[in-house]
VOFIPA-536933 format. One line per field, with one value per residue: residue number from 1; x negated, y, z negated of N, C-alpha, C, CB in turn. Coordinates in steps of 0.05 Angstrom, whole numbers. Each point is the difference from the previous one (the first is absolute). Glycine has a CB too. Layout:
seq	[NUM; ...];
n.x	[X; ...];
n.y	[Y; ...];
n.z	[Z; ...];
ca.x	[X; ...];
ca.y	[Y; ...];
ca.z	[Z; ...];
c.x	[X; ...];
c.y	[Y; ...];
c.z	[Z; ...];
cb.x	[X; ...];
cb.y	[Y; ...];
cb.z	[Z; ...];
END
This chain:
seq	[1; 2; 3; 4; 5; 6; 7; 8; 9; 10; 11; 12; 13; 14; 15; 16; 17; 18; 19; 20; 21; 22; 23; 24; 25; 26; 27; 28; 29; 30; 31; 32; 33; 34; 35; 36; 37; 38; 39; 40; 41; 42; 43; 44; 45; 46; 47; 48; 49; 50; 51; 52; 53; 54; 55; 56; 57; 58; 59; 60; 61; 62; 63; 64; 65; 66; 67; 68; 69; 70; 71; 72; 73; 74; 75; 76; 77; 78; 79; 80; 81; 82; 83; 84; 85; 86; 87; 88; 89; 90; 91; 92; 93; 94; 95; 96; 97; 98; 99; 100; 101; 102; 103; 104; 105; 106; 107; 108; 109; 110; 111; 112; 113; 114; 115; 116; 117; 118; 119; 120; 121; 122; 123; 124; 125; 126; 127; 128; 129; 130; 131; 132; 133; 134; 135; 136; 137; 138; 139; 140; 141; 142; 143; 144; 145; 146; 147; 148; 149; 150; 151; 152; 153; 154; 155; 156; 157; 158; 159; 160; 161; 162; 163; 164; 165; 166; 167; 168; 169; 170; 171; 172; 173; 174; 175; 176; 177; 178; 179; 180; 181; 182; 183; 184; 185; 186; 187; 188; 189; 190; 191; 192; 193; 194; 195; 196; 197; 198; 199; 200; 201; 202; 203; 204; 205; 206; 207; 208; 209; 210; 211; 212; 213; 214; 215; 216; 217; 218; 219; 220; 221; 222; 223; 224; 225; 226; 227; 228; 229; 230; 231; 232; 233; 234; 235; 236; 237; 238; 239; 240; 241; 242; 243; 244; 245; 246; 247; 248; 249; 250; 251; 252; 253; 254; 255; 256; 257; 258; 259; 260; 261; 262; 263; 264; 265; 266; 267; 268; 269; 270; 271; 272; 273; 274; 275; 276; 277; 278; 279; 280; 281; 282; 283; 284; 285; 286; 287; 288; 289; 290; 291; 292; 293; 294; 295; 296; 297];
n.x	[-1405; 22; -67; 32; -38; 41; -5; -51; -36; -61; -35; 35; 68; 22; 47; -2; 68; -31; -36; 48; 35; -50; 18; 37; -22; 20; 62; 22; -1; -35; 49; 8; -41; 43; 56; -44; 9; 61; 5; 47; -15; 42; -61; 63; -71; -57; 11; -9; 18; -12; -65; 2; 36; -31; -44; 27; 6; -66; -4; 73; -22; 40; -10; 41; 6; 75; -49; 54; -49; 17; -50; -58; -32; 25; -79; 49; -42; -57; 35; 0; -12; -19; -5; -27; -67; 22; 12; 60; 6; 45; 7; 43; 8; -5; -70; -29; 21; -22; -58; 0; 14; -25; -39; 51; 1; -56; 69; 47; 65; 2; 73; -29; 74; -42; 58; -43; 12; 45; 63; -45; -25; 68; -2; -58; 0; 34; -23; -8; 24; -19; 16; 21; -69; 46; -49; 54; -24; 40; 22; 14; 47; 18; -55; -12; 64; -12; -32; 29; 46; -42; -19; 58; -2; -21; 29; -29; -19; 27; -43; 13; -51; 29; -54; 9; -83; -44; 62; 26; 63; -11; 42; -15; 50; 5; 29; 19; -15; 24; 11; -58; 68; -2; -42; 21; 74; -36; 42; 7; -64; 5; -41; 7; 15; -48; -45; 16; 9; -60; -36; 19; -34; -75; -19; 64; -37; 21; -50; -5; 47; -72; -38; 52; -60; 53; 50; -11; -16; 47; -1; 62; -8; -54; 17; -59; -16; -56; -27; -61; -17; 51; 58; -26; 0; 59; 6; -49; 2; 75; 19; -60; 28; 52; -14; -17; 67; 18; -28; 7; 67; -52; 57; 63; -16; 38; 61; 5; 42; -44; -18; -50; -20; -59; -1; -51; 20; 1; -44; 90; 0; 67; 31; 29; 35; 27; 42; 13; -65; -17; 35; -72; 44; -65; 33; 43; -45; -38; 43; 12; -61; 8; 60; -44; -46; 29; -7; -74; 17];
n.y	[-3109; -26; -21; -51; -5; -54; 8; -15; 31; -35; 57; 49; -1; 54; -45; 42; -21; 15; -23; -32; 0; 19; -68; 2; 38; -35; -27; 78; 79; 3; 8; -45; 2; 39; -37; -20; 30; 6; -65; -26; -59; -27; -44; -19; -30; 9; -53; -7; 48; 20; -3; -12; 63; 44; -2; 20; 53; 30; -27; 56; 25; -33; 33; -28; -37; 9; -56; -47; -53; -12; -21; 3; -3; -53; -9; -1; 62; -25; 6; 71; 27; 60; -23; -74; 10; -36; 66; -9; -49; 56; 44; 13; -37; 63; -4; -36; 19; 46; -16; -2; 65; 26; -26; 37; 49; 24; 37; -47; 64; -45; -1; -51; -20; -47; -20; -2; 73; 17; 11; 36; 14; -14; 63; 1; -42; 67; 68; 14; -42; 37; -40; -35; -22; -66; -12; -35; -43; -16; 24; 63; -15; 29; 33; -18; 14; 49; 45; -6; 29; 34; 31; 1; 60; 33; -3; -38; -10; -47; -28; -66; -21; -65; -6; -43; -31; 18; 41; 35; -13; 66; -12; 74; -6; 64; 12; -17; -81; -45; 10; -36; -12; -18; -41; -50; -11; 3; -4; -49; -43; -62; 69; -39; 42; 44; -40; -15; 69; 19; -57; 19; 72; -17; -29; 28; -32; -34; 46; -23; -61; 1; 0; -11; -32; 3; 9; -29; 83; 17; -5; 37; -37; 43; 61; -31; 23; -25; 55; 10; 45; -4; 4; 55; 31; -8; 46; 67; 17; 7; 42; 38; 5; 4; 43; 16; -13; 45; 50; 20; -10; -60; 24; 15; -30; -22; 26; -86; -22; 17; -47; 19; -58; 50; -55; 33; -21; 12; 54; 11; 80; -47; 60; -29; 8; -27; 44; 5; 21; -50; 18; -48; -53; 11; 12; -44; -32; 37; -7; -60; 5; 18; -29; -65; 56; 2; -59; -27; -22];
n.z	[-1553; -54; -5; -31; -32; 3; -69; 53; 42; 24; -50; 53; 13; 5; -15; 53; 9; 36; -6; 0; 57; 26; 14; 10; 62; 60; 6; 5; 42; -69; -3; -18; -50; -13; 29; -17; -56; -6; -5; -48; 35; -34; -13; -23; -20; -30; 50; 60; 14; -61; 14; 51; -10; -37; 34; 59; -18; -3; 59; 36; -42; -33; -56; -25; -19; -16; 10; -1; -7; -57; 17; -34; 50; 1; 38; 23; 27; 36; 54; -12; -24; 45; -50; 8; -32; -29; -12; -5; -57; -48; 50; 1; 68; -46; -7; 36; 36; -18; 0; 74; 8; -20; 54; 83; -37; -40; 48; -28; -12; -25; 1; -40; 24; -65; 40; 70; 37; -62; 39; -40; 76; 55; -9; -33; 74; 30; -36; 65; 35; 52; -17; -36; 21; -16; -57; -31; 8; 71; -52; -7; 49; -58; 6; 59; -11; -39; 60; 51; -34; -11; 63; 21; -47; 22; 66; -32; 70; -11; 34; -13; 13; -11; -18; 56; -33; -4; -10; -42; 6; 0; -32; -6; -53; 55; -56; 45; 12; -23; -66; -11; -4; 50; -3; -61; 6; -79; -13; -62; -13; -37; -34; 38; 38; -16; 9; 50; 22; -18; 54; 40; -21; 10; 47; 54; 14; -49; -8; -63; 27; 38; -62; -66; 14; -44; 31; -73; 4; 1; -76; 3; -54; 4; 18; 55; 66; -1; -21; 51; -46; 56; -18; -25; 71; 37; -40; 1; 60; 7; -53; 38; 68; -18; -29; 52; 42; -44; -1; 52; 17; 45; 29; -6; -32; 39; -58; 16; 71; 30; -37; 21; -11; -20; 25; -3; 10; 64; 19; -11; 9; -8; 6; -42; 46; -75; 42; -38; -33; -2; 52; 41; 6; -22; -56; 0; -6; -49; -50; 24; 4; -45; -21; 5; -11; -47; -20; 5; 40];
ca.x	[-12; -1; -28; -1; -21; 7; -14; -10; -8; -26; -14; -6; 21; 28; 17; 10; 16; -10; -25; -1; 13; -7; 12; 23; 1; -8; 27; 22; -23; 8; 23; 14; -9; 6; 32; -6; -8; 30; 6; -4; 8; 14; -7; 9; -18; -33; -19; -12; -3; 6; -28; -12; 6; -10; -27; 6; 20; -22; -36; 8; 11; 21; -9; 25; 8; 9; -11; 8; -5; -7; -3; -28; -21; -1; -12; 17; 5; -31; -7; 22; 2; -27; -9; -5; -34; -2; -3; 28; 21; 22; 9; 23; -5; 2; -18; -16; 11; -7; -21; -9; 1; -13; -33; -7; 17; 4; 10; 28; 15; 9; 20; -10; 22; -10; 26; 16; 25; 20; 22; -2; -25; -7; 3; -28; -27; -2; -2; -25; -8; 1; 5; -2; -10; 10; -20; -2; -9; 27; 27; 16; 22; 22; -7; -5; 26; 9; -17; 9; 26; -2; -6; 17; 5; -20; -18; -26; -18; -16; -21; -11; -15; -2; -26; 23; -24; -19; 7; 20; 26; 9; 26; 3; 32; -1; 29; 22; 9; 10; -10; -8; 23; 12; -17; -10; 25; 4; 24; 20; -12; -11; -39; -12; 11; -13; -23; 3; 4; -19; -19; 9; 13; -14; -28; 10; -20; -21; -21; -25; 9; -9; -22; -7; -12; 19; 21; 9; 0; 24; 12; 16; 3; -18; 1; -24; 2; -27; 3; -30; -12; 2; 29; -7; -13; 22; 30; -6; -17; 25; 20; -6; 5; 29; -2; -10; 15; 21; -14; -10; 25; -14; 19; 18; -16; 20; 5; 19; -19; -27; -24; -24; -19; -32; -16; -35; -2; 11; -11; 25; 13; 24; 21; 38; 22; 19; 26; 20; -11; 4; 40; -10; -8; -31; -12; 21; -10; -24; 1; -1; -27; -15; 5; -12; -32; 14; 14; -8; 10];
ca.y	[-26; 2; -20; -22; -14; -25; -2; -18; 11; -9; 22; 9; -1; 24; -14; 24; -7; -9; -20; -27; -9; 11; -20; -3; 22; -8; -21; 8; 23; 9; 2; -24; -9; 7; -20; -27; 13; 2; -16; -20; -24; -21; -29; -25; -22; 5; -13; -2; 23; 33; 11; 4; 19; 16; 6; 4; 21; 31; 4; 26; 33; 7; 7; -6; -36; -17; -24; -10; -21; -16; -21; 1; -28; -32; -12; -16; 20; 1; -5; 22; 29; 19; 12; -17; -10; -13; 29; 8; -34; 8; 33; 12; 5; 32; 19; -5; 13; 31; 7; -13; 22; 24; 3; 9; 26; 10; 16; -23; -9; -26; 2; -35; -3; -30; -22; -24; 5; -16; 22; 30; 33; -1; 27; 21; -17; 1; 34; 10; -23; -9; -32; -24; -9; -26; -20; -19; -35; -17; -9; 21; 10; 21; 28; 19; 15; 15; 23; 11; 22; 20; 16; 1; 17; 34; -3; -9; -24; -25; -13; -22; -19; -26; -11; -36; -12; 21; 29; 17; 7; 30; 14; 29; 7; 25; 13; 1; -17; -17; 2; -25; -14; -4; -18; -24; -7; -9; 9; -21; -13; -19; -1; -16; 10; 29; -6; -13; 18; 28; -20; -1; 29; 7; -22; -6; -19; -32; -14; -13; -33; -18; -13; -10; -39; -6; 16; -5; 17; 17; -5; 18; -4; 8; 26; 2; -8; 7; 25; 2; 33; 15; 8; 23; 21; 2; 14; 22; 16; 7; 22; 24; 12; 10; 31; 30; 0; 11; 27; 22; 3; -14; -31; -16; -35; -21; -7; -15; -22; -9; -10; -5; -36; -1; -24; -14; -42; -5; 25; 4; 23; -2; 14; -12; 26; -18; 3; -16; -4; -34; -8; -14; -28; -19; -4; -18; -33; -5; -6; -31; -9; -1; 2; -34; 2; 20; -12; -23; -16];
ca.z	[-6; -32; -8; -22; -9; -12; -30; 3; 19; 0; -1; 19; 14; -3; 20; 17; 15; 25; 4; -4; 20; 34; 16; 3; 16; 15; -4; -9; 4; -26; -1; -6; -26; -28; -17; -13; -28; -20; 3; -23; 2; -23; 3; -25; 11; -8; 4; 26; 27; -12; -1; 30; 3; -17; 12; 27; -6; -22; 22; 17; -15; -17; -20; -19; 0; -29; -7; -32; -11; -27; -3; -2; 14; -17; 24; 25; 20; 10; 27; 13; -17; -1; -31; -10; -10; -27; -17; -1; 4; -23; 1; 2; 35; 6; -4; 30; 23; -4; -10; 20; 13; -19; -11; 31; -4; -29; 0; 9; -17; -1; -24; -5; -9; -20; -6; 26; 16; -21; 13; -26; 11; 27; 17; -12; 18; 25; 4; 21; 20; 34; 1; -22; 6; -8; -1; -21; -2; 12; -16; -9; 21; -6; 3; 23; 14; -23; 6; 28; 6; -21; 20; 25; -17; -4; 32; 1; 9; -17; 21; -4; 13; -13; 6; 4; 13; 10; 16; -11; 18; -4; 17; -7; -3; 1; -14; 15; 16; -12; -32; 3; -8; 31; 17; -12; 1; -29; -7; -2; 8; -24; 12; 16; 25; 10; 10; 24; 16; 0; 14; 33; 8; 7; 19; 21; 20; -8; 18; -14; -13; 13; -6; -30; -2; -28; -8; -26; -11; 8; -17; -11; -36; -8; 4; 5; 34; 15; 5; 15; 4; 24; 6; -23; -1; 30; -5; -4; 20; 17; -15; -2; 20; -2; -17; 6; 26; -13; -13; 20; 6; 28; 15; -22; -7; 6; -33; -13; 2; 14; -14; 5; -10; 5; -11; 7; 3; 24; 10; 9; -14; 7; -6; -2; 3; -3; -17; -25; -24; -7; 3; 29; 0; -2; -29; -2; 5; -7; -34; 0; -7; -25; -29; -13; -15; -29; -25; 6; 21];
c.x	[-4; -23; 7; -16; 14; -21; -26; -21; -34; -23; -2; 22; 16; 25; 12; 15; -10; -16; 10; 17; -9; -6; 12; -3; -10; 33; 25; -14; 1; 21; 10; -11; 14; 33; -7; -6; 20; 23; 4; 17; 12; -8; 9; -14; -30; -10; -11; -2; 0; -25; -16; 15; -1; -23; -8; 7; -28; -9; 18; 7; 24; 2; 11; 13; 25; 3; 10; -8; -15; -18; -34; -16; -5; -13; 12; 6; -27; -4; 7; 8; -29; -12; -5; -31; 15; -7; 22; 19; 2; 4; 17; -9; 4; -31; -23; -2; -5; -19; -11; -4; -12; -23; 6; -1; -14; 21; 34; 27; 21; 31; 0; 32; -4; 24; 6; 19; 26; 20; 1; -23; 3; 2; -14; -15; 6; 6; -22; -3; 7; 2; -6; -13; 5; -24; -7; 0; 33; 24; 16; 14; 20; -10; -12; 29; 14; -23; 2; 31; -7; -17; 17; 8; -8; -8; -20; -7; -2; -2; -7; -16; -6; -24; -2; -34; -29; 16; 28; 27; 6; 21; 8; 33; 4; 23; 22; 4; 7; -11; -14; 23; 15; -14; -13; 21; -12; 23; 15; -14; -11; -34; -16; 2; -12; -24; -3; 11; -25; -30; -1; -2; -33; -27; 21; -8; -8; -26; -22; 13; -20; -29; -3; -5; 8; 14; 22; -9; 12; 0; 21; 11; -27; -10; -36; -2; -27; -3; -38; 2; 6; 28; 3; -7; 23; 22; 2; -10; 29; 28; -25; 0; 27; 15; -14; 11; 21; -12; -7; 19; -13; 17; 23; -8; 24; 18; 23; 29; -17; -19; -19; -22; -23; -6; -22; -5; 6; -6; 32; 10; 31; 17; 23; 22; 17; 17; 19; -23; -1; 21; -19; -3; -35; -10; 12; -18; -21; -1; 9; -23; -14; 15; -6; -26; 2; 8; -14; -4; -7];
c.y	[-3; -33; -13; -17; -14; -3; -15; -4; -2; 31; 20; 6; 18; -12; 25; -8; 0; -13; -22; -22; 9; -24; -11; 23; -10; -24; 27; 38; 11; 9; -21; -14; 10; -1; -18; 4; 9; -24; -18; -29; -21; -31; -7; -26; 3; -21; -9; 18; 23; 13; -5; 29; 31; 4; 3; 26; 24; -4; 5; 24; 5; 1; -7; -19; -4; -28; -14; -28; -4; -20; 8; -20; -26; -10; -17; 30; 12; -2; 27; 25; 24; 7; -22; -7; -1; 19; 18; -26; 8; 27; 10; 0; 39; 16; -10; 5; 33; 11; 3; 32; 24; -4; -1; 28; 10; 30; -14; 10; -21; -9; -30; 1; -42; -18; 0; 28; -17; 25; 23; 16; -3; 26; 24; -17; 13; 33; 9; -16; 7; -27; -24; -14; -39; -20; -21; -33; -4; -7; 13; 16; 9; 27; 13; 14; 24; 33; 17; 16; 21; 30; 10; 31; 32; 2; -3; -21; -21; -25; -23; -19; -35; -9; -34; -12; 10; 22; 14; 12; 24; -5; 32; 5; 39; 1; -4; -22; -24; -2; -29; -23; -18; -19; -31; -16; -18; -8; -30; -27; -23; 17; -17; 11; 33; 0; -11; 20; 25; -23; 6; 34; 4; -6; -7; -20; -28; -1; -8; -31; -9; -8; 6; -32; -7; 11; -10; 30; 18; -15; 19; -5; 6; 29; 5; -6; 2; 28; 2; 24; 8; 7; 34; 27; 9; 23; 36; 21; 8; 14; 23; 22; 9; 21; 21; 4; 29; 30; 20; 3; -7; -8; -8; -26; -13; -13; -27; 12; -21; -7; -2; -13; 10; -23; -2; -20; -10; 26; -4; 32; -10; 16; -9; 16; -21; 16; -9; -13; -31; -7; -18; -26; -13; -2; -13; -30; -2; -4; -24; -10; 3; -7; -34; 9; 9; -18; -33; -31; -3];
c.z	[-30; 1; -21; -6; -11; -24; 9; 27; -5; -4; 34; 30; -11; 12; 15; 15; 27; 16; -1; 16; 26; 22; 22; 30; 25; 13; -11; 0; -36; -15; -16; -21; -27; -4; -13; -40; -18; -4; -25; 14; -22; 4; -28; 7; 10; 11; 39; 19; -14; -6; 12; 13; -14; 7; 31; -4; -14; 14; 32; -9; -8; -31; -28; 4; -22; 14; -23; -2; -29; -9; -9; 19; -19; 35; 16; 29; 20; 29; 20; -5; 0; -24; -16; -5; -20; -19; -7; -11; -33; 2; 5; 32; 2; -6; 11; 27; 1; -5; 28; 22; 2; 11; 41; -5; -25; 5; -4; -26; -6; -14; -10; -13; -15; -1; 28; 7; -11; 7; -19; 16; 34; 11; -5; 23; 23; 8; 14; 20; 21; 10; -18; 18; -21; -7; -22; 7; 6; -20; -22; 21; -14; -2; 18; 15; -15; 18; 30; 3; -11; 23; 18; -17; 5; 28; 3; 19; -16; 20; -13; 9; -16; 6; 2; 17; -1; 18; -15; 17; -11; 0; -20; -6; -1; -13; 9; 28; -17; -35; -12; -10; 22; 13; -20; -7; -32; -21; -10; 2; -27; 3; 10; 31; 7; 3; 24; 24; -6; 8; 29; 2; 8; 24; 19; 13; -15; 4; -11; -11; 18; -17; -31; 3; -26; -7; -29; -17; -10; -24; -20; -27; -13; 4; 7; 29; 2; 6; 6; -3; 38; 13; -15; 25; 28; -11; -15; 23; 26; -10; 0; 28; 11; -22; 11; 30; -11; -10; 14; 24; 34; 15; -23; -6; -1; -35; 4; 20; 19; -23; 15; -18; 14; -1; 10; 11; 26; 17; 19; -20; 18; -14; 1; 6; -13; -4; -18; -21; -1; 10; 37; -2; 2; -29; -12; -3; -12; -26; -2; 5; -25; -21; -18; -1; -29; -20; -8; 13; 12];
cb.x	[-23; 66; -36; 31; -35; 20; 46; 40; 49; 19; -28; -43; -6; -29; 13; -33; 30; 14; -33; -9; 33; -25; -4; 23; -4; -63; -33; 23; 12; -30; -2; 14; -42; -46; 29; -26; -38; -5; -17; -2; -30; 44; -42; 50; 45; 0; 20; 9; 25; 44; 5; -7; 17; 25; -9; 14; 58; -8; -49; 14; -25; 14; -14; 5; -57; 32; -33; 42; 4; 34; 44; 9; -29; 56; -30; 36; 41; -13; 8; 14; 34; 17; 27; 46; -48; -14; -39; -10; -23; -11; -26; 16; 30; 58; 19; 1; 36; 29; -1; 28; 26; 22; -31; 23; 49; -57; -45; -42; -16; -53; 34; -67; 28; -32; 23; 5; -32; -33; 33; 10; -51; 15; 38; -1; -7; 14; 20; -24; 3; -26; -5; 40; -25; 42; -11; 22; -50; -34; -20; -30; -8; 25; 2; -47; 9; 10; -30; -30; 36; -8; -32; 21; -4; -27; 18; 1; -23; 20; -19; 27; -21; 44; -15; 81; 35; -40; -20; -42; 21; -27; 27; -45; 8; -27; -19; -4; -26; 6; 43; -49; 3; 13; -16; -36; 26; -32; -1; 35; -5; 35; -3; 8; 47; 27; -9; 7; 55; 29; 9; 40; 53; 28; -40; 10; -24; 33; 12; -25; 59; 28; -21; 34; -49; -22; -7; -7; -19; 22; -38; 7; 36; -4; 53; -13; 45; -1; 57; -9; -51; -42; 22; -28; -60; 0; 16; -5; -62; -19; 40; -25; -39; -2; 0; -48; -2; 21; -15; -50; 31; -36; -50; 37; -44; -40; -6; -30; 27; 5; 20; 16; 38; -13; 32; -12; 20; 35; -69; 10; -49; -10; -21; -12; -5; -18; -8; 46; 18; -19; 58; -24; 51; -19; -15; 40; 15; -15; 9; 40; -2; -27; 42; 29; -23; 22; 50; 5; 21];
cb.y	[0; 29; 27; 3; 24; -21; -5; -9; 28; -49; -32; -22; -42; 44; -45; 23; 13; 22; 22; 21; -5; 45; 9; -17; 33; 14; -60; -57; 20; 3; 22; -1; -4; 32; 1; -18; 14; 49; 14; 43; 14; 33; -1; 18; -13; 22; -15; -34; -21; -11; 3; -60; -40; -10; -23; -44; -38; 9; -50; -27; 20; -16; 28; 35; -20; 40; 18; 29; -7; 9; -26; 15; 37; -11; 5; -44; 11; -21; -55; -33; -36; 19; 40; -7; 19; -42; -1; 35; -52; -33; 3; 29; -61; -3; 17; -21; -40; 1; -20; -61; -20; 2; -35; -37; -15; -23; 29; -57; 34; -2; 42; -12; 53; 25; 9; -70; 10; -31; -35; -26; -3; -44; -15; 14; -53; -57; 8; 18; -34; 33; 16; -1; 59; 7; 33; 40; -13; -24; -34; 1; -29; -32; -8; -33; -46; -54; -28; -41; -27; -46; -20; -62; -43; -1; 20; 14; 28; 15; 41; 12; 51; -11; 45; 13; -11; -35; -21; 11; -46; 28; -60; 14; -57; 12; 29; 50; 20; -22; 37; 20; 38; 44; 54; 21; 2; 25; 49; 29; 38; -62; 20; -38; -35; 22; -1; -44; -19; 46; -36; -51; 21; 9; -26; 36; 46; -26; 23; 54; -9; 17; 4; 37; -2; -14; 11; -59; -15; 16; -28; 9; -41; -44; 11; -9; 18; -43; 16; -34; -8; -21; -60; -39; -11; -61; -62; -26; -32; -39; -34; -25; -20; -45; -21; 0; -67; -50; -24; -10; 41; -17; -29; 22; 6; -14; 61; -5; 10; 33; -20; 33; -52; 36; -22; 12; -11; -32; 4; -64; 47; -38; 25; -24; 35; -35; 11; -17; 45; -4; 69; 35; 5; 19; 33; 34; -9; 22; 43; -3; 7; 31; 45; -42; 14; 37; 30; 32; 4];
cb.z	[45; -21; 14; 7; -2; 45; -35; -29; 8; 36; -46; -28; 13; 6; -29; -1; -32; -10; -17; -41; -28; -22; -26; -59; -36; -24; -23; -32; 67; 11; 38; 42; 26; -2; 29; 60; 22; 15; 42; -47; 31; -2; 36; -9; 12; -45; -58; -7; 38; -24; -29; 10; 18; -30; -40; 17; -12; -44; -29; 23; 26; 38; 33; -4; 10; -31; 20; -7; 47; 3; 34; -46; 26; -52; -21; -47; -37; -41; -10; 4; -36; 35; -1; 15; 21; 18; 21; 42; 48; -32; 8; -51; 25; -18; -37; -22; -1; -8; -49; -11; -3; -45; -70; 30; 21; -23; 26; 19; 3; -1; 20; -16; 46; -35; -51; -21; 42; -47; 24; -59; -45; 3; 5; -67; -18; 4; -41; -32; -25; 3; 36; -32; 24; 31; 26; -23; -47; 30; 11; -36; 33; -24; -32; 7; 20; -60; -35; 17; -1; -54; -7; 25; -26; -52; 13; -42; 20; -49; 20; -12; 21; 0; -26; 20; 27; 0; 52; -25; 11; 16; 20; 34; -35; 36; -12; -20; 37; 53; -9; -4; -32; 6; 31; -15; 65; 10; 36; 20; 42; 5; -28; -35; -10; -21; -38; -28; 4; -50; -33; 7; -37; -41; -37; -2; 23; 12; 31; -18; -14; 47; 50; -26; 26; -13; 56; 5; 15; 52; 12; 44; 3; 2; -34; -47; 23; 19; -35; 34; -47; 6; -2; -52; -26; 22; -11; -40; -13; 21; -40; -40; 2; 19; -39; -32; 19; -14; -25; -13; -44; -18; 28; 15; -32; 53; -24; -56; -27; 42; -26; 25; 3; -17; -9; -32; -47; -20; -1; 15; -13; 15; 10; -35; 48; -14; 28; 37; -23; -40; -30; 14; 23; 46; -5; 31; 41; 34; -18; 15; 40; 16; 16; 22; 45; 27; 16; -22; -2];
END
């Protein structure tokens, strides 16, 4: 057993792994914690889910991490963001985030990567990794695909939860099943069109269009959408159970291209199957739905 005193730590408190997840035991035996504990994870994307997924993830005991985003807080990010107060708003999401963790964990190792997931360090971001935990912002799809192959590459798991409404859509890309290339069919695509397919790819069902009440909010020239802490938190509580599925090797999981839609809001759990990916005639029909929202049509 080992013990830590955080700089900041309240008079009288020790921090202690085991104590501090014992919890967990019960859901997971001791043993299986202390995989959890060797265990490293890769989050690209600090703000809405990624630092929801960083603080899910340390408060099950997982200890290690490389962590990349550039950006900083700004009060637009308030409704959602875990690391977003007005005590953090111009801060770094990386060193805030990492402070957050630290102050669950102070035993945590952290690797920080300040320029984002760039093709000069992607294979330092994804050294050691069990799994990539996808959690960049909608409109950096070259460098999420850049990262997801890259994993296919190394045999790295990798995983994604969207945050659509009040609920959340999964889907899982295993090394050795479909790729996300295969199931999103990008490739060669106007960017309008790759957005409109990685949309339809990732949310199959739809099941949060029925109740956007100003859907003038959507605004892809403005690279802006609606967004709710609870999708945020949805979409953190359902990648962290799919990591510790993965990690402890619980069952199989259903990887791409199956998907799985949560929605609160409509209290609906729905499991997608799309063969062929976007090539499947529904997703077909469903990206013509969407590609005139996109352009403003």
């Amino acid at each position: 057993m080992t013990s830590a005193v955080p700089p900041d730590a309240q008079p009288g408190y020790v921090f202690n792994y085991e104590r501090a997840f014992s919890r967990n035991i019960g859901w997971v035996t001791p043993e299986e914690q202390q995989r959890l504990r060797r265990a490293r994870v890769a989050i690209a994307g600090l703000g809405g889910v990624g630092g929801a997924h960083i603080l899910t993830l340390s408060r099950l005991g997982v200890a290690n991490f490389n962590i990349a985003d550039f950006d900083e807080f700004d009060v637009h990010n308030m409704n959602r963001q875990a690391g977003a107060f007005m005590s953090t708003m111009g801060q770094s999401k990386l060193q805030v985030m990492e402070r957050m963790a630290r102050d669950v964990n102070p035993e945590s190792n952290i690797r920080l990567f300040p320029e984002g997931v760039q093709d000069h360090n992607l294979d330092e971001f994804l050294k050691d990794v069990d799994v990539y935990v996808d959690s960049l912002d909608l409109f950096v799809l070259p460098t999420r695909r850049k990262v997801f192959q890259r994993c296919r590459e190394l045999g790295i798991p990798a995983m994604t939860a969207a945050p659509l409404g009040m609920g959340s859509a999964f889907l899982y890309f295993s090394p050795t099943g479909m790729s996300f290339e295969e199931y999103f069919k990008l490739e060669g695509r106007p960017s309008t069109d790759q957005y409109a397919r990685f949309i339809a790819g990732v949310s199959p069902a739809m099941l949060n269009r029925k109740y956007l009440v100003v859907p003038e909010s959507v605004n892809f020239a403005e690279r802006r959408g609606p967004s709710t802490g609870m999708a945020c938190e949805l979409c953190a509580g359902m990648m962290g159970t799919q990591v510790l599925k993965l990690l402890l090797n619980r069952g199989p999981l259903r990887a791409a291209p199956w998907g799985l839609h949560l929605d609160a809001y409509r209290g609906i759990l729905k499991h997608t199957w799309r063969p062929l990916g976007n090539a499947n005639p529904i997703q077909r029909l469903l990206i013509s739905l969407i590609k005139p929202l996109l352009r403003g049509g």
